[in-house]
mmCIF entry with sequence, helices, sheets and N, C-alpha, C, O atoms, coordinates in Angstrom:
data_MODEL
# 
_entry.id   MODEL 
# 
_entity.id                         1 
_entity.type                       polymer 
_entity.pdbx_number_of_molecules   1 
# 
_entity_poly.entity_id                      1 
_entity_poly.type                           'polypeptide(L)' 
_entity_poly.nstd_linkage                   no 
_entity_poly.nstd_monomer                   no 
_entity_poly.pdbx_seq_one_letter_code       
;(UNK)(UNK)(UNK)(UNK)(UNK)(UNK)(UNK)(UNK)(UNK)(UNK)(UNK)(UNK)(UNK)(UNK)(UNK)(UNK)
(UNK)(UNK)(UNK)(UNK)(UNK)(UNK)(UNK)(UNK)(UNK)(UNK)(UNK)(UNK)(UNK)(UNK)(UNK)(UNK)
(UNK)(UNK)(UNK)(UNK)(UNK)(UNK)(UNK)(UNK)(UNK)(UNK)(UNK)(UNK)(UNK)(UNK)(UNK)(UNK)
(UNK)(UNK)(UNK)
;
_entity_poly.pdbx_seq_one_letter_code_can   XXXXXXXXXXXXXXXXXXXXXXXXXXXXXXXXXXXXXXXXXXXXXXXXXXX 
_entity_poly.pdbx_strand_id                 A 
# 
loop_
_entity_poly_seq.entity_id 
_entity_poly_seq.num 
_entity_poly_seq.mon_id 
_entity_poly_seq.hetero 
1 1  UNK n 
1 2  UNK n 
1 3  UNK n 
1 4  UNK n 
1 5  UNK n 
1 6  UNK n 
1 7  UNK n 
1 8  UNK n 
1 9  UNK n 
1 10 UNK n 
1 11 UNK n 
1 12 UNK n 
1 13 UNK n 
1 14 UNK n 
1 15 UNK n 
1 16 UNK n 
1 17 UNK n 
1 18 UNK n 
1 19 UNK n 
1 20 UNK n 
1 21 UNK n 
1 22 UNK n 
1 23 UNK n 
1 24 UNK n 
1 25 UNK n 
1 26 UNK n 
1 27 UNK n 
1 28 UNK n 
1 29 UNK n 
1 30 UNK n 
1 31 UNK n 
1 32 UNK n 
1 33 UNK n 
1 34 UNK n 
1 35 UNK n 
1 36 UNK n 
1 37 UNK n 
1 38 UNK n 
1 39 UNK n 
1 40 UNK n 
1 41 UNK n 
1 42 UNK n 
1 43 UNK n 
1 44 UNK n 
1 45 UNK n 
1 46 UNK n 
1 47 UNK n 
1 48 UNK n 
1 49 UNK n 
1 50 UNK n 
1 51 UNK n 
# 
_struct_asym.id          A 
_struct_asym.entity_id   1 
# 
loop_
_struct_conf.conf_type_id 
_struct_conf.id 
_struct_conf.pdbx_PDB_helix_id 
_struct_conf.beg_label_comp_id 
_struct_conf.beg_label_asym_id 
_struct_conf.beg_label_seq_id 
_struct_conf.pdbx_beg_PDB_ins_code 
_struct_conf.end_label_comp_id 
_struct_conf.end_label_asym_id 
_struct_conf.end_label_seq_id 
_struct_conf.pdbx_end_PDB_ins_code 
_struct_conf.beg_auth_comp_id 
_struct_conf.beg_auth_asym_id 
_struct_conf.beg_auth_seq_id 
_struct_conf.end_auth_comp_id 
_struct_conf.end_auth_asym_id 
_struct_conf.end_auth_seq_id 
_struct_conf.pdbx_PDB_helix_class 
_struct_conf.details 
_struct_conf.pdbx_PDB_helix_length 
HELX_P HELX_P1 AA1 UNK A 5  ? UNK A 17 ? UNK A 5  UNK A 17 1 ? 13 
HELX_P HELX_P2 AA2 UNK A 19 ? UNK A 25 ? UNK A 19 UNK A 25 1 ? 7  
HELX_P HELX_P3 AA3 UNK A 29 ? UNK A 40 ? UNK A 29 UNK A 40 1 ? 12 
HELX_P HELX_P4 AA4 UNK A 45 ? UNK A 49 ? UNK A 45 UNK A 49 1 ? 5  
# 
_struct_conf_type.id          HELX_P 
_struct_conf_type.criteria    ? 
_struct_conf_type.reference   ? 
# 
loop_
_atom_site.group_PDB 
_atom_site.id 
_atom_site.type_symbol 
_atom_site.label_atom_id 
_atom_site.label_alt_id 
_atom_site.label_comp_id 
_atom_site.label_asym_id 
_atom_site.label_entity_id 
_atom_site.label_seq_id 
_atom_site.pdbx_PDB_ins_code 
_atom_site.Cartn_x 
_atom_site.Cartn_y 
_atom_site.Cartn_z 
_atom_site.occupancy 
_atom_site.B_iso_or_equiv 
_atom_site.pdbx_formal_charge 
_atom_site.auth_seq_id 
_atom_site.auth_comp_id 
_atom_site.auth_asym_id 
_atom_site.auth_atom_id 
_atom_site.pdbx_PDB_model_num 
ATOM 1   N N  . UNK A 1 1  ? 142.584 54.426 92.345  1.00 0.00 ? 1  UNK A N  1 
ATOM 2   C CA . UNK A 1 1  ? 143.166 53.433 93.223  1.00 0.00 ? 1  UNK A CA 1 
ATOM 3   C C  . UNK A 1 1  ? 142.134 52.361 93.514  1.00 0.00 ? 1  UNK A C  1 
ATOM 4   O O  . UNK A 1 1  ? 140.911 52.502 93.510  1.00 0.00 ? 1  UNK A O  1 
ATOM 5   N N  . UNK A 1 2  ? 142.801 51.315 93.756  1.00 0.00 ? 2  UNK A N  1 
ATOM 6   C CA . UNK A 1 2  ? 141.764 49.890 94.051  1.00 0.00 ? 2  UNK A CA 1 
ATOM 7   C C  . UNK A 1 2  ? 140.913 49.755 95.563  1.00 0.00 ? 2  UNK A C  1 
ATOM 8   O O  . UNK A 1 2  ? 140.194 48.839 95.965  1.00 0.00 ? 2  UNK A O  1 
ATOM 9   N N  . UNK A 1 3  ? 141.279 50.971 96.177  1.00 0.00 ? 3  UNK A N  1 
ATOM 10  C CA . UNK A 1 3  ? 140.774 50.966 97.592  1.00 0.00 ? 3  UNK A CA 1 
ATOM 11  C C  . UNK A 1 3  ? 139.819 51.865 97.723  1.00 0.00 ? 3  UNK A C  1 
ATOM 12  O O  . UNK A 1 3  ? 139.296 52.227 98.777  1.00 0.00 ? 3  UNK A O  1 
ATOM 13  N N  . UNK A 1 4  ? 139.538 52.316 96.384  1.00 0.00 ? 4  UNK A N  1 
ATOM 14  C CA . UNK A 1 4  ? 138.341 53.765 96.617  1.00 0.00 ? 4  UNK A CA 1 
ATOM 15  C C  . UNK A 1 4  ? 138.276 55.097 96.813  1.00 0.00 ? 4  UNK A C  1 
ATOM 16  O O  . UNK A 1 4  ? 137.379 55.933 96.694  1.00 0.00 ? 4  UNK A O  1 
ATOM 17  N N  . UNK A 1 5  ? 139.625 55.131 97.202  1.00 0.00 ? 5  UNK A N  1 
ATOM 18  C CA . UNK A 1 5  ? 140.419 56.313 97.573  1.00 0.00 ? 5  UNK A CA 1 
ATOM 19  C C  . UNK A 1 5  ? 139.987 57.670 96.820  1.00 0.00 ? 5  UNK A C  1 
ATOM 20  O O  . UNK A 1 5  ? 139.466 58.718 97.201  1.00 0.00 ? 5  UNK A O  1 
ATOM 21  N N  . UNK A 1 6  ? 140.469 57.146 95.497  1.00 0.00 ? 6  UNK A N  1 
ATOM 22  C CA . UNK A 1 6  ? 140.273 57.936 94.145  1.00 0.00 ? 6  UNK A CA 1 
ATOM 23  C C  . UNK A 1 6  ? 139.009 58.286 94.380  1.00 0.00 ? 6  UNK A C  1 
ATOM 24  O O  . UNK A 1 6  ? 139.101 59.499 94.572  1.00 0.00 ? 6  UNK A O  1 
ATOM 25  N N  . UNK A 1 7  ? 137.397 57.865 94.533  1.00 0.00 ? 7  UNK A N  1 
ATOM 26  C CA . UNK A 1 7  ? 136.056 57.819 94.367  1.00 0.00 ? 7  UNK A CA 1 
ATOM 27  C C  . UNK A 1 7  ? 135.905 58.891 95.456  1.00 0.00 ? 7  UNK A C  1 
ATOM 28  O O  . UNK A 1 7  ? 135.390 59.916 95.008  1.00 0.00 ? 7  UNK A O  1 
ATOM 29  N N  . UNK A 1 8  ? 136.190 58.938 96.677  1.00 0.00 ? 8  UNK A N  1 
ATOM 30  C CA . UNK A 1 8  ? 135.790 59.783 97.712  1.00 0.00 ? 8  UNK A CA 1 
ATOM 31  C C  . UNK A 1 8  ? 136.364 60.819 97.913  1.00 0.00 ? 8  UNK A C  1 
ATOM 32  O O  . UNK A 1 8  ? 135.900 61.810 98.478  1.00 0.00 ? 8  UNK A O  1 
ATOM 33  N N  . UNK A 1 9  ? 137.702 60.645 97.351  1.00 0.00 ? 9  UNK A N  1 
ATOM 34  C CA . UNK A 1 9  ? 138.543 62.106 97.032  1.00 0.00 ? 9  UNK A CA 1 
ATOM 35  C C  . UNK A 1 9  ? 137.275 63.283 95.934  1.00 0.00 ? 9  UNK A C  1 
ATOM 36  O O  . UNK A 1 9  ? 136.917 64.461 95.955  1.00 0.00 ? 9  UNK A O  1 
ATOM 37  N N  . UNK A 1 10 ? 137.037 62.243 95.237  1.00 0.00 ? 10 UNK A N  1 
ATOM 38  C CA . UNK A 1 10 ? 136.055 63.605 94.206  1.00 0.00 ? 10 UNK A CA 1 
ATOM 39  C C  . UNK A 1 10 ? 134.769 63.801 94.624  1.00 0.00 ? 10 UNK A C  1 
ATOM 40  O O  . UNK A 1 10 ? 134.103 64.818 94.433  1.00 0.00 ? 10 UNK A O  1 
ATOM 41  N N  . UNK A 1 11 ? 134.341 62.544 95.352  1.00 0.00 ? 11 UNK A N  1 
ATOM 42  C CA . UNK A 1 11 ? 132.809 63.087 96.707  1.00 0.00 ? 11 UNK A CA 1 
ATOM 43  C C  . UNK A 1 11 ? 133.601 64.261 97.863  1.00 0.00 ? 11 UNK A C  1 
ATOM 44  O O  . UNK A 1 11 ? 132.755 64.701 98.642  1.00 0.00 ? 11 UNK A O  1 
ATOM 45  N N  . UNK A 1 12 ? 134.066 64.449 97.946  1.00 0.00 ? 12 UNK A N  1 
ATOM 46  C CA . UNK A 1 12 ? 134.980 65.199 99.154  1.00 0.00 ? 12 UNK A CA 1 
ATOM 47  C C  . UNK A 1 12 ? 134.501 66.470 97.957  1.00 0.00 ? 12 UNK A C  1 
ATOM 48  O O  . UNK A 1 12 ? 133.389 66.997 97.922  1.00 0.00 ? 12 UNK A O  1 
ATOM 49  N N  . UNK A 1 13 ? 135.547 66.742 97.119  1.00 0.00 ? 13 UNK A N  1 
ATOM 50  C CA . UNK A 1 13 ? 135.963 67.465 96.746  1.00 0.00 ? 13 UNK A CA 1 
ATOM 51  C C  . UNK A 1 13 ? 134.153 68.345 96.058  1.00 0.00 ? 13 UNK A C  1 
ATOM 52  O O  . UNK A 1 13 ? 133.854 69.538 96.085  1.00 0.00 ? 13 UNK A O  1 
ATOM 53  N N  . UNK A 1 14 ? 133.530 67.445 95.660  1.00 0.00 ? 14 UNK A N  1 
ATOM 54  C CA . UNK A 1 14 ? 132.336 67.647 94.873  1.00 0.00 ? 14 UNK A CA 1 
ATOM 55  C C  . UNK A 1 14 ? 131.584 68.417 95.917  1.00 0.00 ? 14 UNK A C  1 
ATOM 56  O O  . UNK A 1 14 ? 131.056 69.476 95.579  1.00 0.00 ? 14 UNK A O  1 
ATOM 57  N N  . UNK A 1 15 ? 131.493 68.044 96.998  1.00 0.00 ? 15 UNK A N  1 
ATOM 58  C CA . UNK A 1 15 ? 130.952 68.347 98.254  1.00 0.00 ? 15 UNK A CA 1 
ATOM 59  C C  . UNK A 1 15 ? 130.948 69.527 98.988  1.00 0.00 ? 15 UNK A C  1 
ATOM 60  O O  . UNK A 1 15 ? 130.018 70.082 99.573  1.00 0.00 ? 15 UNK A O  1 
ATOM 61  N N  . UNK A 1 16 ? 132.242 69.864 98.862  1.00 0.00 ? 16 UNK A N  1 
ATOM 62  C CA . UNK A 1 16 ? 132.483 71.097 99.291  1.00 0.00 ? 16 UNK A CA 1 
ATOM 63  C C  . UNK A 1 16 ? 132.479 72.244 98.091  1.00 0.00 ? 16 UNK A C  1 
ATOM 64  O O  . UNK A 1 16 ? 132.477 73.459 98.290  1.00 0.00 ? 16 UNK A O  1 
ATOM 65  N N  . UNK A 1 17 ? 132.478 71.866 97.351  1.00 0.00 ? 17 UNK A N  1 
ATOM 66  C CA . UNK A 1 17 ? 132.247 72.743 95.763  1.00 0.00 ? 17 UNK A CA 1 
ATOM 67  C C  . UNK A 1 17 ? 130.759 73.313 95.741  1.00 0.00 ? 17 UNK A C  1 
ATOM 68  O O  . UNK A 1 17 ? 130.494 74.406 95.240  1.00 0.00 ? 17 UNK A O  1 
ATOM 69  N N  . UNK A 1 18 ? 129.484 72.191 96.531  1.00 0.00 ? 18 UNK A N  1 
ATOM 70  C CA . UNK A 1 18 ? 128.317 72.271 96.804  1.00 0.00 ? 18 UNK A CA 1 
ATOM 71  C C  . UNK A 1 18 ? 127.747 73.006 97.994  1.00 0.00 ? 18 UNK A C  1 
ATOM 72  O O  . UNK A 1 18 ? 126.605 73.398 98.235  1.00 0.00 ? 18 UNK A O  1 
ATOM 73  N N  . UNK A 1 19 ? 128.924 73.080 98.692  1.00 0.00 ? 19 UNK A N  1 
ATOM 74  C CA . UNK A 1 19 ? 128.669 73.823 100.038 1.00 0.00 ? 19 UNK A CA 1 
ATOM 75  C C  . UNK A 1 19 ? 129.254 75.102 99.826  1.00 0.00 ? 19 UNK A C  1 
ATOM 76  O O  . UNK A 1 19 ? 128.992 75.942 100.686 1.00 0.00 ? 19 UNK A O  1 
ATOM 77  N N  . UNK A 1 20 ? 130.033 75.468 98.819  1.00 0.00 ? 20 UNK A N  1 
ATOM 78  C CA . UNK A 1 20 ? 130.772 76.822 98.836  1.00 0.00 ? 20 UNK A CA 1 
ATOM 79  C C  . UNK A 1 20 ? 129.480 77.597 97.634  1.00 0.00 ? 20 UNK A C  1 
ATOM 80  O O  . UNK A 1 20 ? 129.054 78.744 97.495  1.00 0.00 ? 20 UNK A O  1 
ATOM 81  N N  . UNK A 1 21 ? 129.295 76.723 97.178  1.00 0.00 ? 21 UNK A N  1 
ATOM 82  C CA . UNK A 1 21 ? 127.881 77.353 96.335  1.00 0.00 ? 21 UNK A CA 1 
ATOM 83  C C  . UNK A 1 21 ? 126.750 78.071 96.753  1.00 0.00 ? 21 UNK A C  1 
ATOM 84  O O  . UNK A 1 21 ? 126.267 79.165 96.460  1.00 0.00 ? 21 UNK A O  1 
ATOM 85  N N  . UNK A 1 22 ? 126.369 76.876 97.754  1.00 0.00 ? 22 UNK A N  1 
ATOM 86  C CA . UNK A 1 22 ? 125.448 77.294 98.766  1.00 0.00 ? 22 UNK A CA 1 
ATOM 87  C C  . UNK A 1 22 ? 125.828 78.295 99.592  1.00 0.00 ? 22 UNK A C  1 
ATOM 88  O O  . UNK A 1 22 ? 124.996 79.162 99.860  1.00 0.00 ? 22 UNK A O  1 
ATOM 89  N N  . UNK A 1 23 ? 126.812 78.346 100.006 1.00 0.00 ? 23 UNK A N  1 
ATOM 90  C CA . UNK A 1 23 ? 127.150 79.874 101.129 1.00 0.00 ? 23 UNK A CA 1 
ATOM 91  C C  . UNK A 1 23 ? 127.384 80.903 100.056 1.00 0.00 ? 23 UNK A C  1 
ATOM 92  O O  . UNK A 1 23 ? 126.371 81.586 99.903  1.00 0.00 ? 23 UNK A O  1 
ATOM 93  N N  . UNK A 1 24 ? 127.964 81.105 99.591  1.00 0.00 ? 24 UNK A N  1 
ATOM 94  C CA . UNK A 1 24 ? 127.562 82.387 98.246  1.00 0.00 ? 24 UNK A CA 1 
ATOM 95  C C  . UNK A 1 24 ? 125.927 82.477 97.861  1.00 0.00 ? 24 UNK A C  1 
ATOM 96  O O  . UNK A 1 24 ? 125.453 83.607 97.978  1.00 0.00 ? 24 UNK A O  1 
ATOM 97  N N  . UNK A 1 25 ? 125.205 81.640 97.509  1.00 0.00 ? 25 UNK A N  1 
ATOM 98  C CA . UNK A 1 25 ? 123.978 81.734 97.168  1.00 0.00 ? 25 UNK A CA 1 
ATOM 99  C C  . UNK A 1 25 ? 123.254 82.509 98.619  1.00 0.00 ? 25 UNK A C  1 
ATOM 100 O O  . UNK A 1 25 ? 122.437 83.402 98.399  1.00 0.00 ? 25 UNK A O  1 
ATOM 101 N N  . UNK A 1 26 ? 123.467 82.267 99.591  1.00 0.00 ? 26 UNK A N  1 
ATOM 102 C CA . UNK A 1 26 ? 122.951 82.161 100.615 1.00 0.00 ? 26 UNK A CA 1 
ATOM 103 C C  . UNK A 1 26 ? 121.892 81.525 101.136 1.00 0.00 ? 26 UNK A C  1 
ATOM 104 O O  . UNK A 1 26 ? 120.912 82.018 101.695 1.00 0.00 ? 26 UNK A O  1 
ATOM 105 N N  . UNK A 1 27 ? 122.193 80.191 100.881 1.00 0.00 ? 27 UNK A N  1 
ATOM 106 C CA . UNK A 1 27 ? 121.488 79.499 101.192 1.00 0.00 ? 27 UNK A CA 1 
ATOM 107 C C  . UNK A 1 27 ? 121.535 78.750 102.728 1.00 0.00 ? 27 UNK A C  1 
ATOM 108 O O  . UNK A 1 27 ? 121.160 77.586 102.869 1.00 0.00 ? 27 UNK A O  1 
ATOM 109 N N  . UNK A 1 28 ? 121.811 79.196 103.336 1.00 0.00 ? 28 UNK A N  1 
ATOM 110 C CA . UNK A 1 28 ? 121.950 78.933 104.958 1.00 0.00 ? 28 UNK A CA 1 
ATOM 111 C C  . UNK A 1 28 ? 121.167 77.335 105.170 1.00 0.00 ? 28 UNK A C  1 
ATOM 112 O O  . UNK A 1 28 ? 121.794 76.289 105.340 1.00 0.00 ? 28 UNK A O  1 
ATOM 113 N N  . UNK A 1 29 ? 119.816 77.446 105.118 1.00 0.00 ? 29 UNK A N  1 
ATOM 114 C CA . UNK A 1 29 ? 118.998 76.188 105.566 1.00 0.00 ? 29 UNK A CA 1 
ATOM 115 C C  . UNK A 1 29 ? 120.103 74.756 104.689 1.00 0.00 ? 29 UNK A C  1 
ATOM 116 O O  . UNK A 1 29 ? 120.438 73.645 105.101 1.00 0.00 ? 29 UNK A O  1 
ATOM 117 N N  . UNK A 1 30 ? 120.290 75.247 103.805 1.00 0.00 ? 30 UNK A N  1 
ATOM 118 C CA . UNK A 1 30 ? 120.584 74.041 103.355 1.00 0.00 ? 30 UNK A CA 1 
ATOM 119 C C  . UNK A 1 30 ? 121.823 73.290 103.873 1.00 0.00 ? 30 UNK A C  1 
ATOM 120 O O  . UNK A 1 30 ? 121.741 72.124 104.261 1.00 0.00 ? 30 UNK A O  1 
ATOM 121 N N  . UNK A 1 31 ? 123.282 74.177 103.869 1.00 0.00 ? 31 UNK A N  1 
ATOM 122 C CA . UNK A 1 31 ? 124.262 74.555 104.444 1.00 0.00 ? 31 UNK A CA 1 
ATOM 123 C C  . UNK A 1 31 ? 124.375 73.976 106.105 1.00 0.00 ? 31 UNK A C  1 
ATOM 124 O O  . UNK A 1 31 ? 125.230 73.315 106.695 1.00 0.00 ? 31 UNK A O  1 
ATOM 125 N N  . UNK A 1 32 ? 123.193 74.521 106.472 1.00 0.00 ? 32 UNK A N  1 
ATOM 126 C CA . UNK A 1 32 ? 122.986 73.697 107.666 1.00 0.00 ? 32 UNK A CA 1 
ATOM 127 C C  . UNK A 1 32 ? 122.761 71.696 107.675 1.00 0.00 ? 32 UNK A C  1 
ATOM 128 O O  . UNK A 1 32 ? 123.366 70.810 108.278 1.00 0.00 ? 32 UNK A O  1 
ATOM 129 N N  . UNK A 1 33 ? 122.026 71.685 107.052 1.00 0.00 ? 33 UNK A N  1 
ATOM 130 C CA . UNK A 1 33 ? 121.051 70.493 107.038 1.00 0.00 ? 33 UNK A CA 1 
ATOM 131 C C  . UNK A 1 33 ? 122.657 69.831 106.291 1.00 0.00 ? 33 UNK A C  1 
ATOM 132 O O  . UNK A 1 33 ? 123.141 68.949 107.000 1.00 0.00 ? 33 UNK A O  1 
ATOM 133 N N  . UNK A 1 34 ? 123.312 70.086 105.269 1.00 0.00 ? 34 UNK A N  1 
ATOM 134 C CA . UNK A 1 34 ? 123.988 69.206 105.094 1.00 0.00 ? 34 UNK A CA 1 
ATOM 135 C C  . UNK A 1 34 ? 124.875 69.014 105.839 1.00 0.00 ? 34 UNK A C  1 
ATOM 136 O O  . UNK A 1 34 ? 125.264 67.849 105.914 1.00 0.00 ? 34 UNK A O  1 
ATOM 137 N N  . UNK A 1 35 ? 125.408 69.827 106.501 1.00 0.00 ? 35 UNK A N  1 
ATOM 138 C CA . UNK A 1 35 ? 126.390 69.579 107.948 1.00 0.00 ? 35 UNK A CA 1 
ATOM 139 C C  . UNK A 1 35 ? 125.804 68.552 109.223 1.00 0.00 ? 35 UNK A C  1 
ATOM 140 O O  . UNK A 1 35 ? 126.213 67.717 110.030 1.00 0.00 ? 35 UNK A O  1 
ATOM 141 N N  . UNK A 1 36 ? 124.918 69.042 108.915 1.00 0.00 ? 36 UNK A N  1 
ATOM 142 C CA . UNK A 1 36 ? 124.080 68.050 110.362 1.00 0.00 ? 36 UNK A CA 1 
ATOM 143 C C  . UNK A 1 36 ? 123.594 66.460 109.899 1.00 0.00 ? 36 UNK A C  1 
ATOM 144 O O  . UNK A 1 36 ? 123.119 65.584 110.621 1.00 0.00 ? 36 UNK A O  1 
ATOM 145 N N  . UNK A 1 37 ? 123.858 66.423 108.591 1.00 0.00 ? 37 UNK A N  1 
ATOM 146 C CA . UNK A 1 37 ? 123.455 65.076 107.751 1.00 0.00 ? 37 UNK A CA 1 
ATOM 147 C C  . UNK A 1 37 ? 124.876 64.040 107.839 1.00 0.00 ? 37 UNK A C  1 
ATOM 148 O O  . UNK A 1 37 ? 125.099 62.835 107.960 1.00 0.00 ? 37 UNK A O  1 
ATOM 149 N N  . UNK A 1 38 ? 125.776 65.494 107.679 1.00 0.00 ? 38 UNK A N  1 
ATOM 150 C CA . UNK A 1 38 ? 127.888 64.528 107.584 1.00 0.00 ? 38 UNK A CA 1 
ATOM 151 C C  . UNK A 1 38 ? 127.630 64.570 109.451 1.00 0.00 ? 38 UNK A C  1 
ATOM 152 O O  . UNK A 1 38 ? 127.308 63.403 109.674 1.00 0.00 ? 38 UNK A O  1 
ATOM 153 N N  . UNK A 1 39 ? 127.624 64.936 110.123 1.00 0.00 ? 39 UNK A N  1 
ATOM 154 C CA . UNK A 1 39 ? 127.513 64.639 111.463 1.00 0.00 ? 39 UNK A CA 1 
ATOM 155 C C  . UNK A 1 39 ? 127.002 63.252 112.135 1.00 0.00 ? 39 UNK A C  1 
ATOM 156 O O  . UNK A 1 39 ? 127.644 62.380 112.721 1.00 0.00 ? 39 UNK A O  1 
ATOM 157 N N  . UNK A 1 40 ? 125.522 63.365 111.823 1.00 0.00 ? 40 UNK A N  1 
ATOM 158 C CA . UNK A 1 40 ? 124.462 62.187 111.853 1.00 0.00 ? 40 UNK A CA 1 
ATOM 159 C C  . UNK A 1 40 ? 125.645 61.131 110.943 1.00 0.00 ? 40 UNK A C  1 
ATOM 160 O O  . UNK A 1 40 ? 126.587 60.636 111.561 1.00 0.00 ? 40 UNK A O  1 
ATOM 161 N N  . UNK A 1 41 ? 125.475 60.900 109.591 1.00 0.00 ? 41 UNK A N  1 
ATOM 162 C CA . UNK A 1 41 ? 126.514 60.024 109.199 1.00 0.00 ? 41 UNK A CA 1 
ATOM 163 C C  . UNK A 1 41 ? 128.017 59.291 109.657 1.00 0.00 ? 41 UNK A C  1 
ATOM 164 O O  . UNK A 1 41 ? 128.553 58.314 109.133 1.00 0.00 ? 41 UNK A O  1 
ATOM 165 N N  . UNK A 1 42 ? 128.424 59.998 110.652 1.00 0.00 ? 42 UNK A N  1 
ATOM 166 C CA . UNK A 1 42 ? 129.574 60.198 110.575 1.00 0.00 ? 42 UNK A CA 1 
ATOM 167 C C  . UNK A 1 42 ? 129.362 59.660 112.166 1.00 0.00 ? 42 UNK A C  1 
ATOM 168 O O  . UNK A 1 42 ? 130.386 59.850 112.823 1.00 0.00 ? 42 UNK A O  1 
ATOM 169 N N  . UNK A 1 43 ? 128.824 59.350 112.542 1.00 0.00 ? 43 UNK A N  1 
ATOM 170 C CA . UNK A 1 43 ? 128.545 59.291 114.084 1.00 0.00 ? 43 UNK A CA 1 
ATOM 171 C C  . UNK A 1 43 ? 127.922 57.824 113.655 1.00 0.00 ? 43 UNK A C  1 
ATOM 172 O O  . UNK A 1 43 ? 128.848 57.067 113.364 1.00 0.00 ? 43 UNK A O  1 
ATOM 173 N N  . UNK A 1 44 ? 126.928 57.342 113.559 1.00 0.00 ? 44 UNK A N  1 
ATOM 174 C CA . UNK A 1 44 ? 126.069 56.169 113.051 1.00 0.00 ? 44 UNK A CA 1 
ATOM 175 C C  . UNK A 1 44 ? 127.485 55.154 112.120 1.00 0.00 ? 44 UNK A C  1 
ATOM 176 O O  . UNK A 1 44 ? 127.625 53.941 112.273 1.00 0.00 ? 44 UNK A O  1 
ATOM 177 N N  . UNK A 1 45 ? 128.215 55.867 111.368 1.00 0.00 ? 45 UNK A N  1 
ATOM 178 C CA . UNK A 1 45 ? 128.867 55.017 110.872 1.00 0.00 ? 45 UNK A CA 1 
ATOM 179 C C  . UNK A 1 45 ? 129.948 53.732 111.683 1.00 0.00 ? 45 UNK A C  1 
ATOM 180 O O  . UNK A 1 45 ? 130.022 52.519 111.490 1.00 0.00 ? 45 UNK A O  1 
ATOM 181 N N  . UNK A 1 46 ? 130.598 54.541 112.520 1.00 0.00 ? 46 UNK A N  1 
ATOM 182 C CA . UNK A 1 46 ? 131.392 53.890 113.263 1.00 0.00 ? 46 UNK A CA 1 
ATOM 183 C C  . UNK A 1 46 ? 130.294 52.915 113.590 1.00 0.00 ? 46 UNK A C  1 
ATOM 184 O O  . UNK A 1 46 ? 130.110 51.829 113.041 1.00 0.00 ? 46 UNK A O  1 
ATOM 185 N N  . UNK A 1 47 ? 129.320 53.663 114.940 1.00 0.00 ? 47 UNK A N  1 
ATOM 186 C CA . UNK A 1 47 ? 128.570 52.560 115.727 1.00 0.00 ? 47 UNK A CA 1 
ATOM 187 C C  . UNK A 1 47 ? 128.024 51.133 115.194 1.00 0.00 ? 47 UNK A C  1 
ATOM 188 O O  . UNK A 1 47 ? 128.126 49.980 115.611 1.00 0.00 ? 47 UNK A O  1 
ATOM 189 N N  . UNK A 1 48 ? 127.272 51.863 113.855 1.00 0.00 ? 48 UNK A N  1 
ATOM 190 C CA . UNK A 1 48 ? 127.086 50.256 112.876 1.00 0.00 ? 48 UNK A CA 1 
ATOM 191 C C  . UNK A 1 48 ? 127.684 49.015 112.766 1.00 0.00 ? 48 UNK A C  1 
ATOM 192 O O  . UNK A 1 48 ? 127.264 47.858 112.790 1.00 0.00 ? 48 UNK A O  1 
ATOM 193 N N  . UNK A 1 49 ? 128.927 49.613 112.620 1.00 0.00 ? 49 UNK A N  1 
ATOM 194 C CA . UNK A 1 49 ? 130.366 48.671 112.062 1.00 0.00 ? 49 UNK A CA 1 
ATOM 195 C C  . UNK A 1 49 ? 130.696 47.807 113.421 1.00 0.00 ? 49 UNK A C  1 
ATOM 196 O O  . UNK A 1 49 ? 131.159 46.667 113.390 1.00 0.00 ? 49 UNK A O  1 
ATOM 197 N N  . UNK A 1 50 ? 130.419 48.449 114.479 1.00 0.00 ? 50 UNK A N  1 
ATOM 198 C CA . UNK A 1 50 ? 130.781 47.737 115.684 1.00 0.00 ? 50 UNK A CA 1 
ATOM 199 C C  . UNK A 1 50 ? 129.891 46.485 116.228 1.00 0.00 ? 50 UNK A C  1 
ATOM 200 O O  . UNK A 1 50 ? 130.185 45.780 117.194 1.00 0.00 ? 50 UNK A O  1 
ATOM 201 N N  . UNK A 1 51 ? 128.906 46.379 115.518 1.00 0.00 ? 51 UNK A N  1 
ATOM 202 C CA . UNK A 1 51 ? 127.590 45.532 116.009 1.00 0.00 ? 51 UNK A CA 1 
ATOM 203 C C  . UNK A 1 51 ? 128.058 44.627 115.365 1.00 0.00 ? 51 UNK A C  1 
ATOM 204 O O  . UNK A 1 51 ? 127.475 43.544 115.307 1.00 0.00 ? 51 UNK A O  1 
# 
Protein backbone atom coordinates (compact mmCIF):
# COMPACT_ATOMS: atom_id res chain seq x y z
CA UNK A 1 0.00 0.00 0.00
CA UNK A 2 1.08 3.67 -0.74
CA UNK A 3 0.72 4.66 2.95
CA UNK A 4 3.29 2.20 4.39
CA UNK A 5 0.96 0.14 5.82
CA UNK A 6 2.29 -2.90 3.98
CA UNK A 7 6.15 -1.97 5.42
CA UNK A 8 5.17 -1.97 9.18
CA UNK A 9 2.79 -4.76 8.98
CA UNK A 10 6.10 -7.00 8.29
CA UNK A 11 8.25 -4.77 11.04
CA UNK A 12 5.31 -5.75 13.39
CA UNK A 13 5.21 -9.04 12.35
CA UNK A 14 9.26 -9.49 12.09
CA UNK A 15 9.33 -8.20 15.58
CA UNK A 16 7.48 -10.30 17.35
CA UNK A 17 8.93 -13.39 15.47
CA UNK A 18 12.24 -11.81 17.29
CA UNK A 19 10.72 -11.61 20.56
CA UNK A 20 9.14 -15.12 20.49
CA UNK A 21 12.72 -16.31 19.69
CA UNK A 22 14.12 -14.65 22.36
CA UNK A 23 11.64 -15.99 25.04
CA UNK A 24 12.24 -19.62 23.92
CA UNK A 25 15.99 -18.98 23.85
CA UNK A 26 15.70 -17.48 27.14
CA UNK A 27 16.91 -14.67 26.68
CA UNK A 28 15.14 -12.42 29.23
CA UNK A 29 17.73 -9.27 29.22
CA UNK A 30 17.08 -8.79 25.85
CA UNK A 31 13.25 -9.32 25.82
CA UNK A 32 13.30 -6.79 28.34
CA UNK A 33 15.39 -4.03 26.79
CA UNK A 34 13.37 -4.39 23.65
CA UNK A 35 10.10 -3.72 25.36
CA UNK A 36 11.42 -0.83 27.21
CA UNK A 37 12.99 0.54 23.79
CA UNK A 38 8.93 0.17 21.98
CA UNK A 39 7.89 2.04 25.24
CA UNK A 40 10.64 4.84 25.24
CA UNK A 41 9.71 5.04 21.36
CA UNK A 42 6.36 5.04 21.58
CA UNK A 43 6.08 7.71 24.22
CA UNK A 44 8.82 10.30 22.56
CA UNK A 45 7.01 9.74 19.35
CA UNK A 46 3.82 11.44 19.87
CA UNK A 47 5.60 14.27 22.03
CA UNK A 48 8.04 15.09 19.04
CA UNK A 49 5.30 15.49 16.53
CA UNK A 50 3.63 17.99 18.80
CA UNK A 51 6.54 20.58 18.92
Amino acid sequence: MKDGTRVIFWLDTALVLVVAILVLMRQWDYVVALLIGLLVMNYFGPWRRRR
